[in-house]
Each structure stands twice: as structure tokens, then as C-alpha cells.
ROLUM-412093 format. One record per residue (C-alpha): y, x, z. Coordinates in steps of 0.25 Angstrom, whole numbers, plus 5000, padded with zeros to 4 digits. Layout:
<atoms>
north / east / up
Y / X / Z $
...
</atoms>
This chain:
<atoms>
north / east / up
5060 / 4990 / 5037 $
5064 / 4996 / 5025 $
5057 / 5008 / 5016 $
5064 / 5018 / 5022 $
5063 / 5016 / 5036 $
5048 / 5014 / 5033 $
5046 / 5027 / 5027 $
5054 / 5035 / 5038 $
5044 / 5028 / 5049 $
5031 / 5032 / 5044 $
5028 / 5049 / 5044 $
5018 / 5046 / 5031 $
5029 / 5039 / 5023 $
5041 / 5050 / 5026 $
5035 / 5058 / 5015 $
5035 / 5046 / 5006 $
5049 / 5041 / 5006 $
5056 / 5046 / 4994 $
5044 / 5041 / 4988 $
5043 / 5029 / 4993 $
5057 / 5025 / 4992 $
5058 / 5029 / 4977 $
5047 / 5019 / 4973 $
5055 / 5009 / 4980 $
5066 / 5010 / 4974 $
5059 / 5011 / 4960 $
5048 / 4998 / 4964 $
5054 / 4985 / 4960 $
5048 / 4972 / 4965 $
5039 / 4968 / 4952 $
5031 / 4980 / 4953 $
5015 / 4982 / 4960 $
5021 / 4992 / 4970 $
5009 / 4998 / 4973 $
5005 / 5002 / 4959 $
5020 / 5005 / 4958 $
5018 / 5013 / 4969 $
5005 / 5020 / 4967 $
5011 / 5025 / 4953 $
5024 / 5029 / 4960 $
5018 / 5039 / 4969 $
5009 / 5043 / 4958 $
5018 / 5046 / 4950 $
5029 / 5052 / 4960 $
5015 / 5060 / 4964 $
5013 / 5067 / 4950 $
5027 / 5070 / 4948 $
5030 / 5077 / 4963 $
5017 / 5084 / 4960 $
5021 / 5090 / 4946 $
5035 / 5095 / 4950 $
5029 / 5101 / 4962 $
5018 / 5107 / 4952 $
5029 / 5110 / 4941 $
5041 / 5116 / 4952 $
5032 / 5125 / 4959 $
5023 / 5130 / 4946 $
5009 / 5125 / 4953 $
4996 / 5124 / 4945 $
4996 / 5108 / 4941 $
4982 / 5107 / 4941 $
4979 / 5114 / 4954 $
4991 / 5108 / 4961 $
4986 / 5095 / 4956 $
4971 / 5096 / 4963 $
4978 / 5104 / 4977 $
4987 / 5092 / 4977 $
4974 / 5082 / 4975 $
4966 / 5088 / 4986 $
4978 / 5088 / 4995 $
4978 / 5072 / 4994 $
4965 / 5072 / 4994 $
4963 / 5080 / 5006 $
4975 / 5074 / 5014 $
4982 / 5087 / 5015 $
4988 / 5098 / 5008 $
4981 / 5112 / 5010 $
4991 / 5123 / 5010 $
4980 / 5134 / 5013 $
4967 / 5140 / 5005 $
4969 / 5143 / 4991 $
4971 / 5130 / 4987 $
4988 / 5130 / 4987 $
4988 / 5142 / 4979 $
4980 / 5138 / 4969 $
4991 / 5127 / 4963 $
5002 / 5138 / 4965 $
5008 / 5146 / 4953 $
5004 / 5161 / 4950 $
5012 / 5169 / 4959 $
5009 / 5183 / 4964 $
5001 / 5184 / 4976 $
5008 / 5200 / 4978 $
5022 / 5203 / 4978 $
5029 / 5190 / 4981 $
5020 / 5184 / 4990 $
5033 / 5178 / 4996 $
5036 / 5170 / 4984 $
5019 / 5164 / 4984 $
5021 / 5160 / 4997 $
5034 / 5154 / 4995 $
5028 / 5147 / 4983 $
5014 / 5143 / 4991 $
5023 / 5136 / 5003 $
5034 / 5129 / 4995 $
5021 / 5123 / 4986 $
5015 / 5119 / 4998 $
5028 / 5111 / 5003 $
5029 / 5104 / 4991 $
5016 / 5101 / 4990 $
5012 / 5096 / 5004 $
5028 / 5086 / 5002 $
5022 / 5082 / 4990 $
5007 / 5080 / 4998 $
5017 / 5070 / 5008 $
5023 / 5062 / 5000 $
5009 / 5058 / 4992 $
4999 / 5057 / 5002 $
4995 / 5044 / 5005 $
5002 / 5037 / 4994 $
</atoms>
């Protein structure tokens, strides 16, 4: 059976693929794949995490410890205060359209991102 096929049979791993298959094709045979590995997705983690930070102007340090407590928690939480609190200064009256536009496009990226790492 090959990578691929795997991937596409399993709900948990769907998320996964691009992932997956890029470390494959970047793992050669003389390598501790799962240190490889466990690096990998650290890595690929902080960089997904920083353009999401850096494109949607969030607050690192607060994105950072939602993002924590999401994994830590087993799920993302898209109500409370918590999600507002990593957005970017944004006026609360007279463009509310545009906060909440902002608040559900953060939340997509964010719970995709959430998908792709939980587990690994």
C-alpha cells in the first residue's frame, strides 16, 4: 500500500497529507526518521504558526499561549473572550462587519492549522 493510499484511508491523517508527503520526499534512508520527523513537524509547526500570526497581524504572545491551550485542551474554543484577545486592534463600533470578518477568517486558519498538528 503505498503513502498516499494510506493517508486518504484514515479520517486523522487527511489533514496530515501535504505534510506527511513533503517529509517523505525530503527523508533519505540514512536518517533516524523519527527524530527526523519529530523536528519536521516542529518546525513546519512554528513556521505555519508565524505566517498565520504575521498575515493576519495577531498578537504573538497571546496567539502563542491560545494556540498552547488548544492542544493542550484537545480543541480549539471559538467562543469567550479568549479569540479576541490574540486579534489586532480593530474598532468594536463602525465596522463591526470588518471584526467579525477578521474574527471568523482567524478562527479558519487557526482551527486548519489546529488539524494539521494535533496528534503529531
Amino acid at each position: 500500500m503505498n503513502i498516499s493510499k494510506a493517508i486518504g484511508a484514515s479520517m486523522n491523517l487527511r489533514s496530515k497529507k501535504e505534510l506527511i508527503e513533503d517529509f517523505v520526499e525530503a527523508v533519505n534512508a540514512d536518517v533516524d526518521v523519527t527524530g527526523a520527523w519529530e523536528e519536521y513537524v516542529k518546525q513546519k509547526k512554528e513556521e505555519d504558526l508565524t505566517t498565520i500570526i504575521k498575515e493576519e497581524k495577531l498578537k504573538p504572545e497571546e496567539t502563542r499561549k491560545f494556540i498552547d491551550s488548544a492542544f493542550r485542551d484537545g480543541v480549539v474554543r471559538t467562543t469567550g473572550t479568549d479569540i479576541d484577545k490574540i486579534l489586532p486592534p480593530m474598532s468594536r463600533f463602525g465596522g463591526g462587519g470588518n471584526r467579525t470578518y477578521k474574527k471568523m477568517t482567524v478562527i479558519e486558519k487557526i482551527q486548519t492549522f489546529f488539524e494539521r498538528y494535533i496528534g503529531l
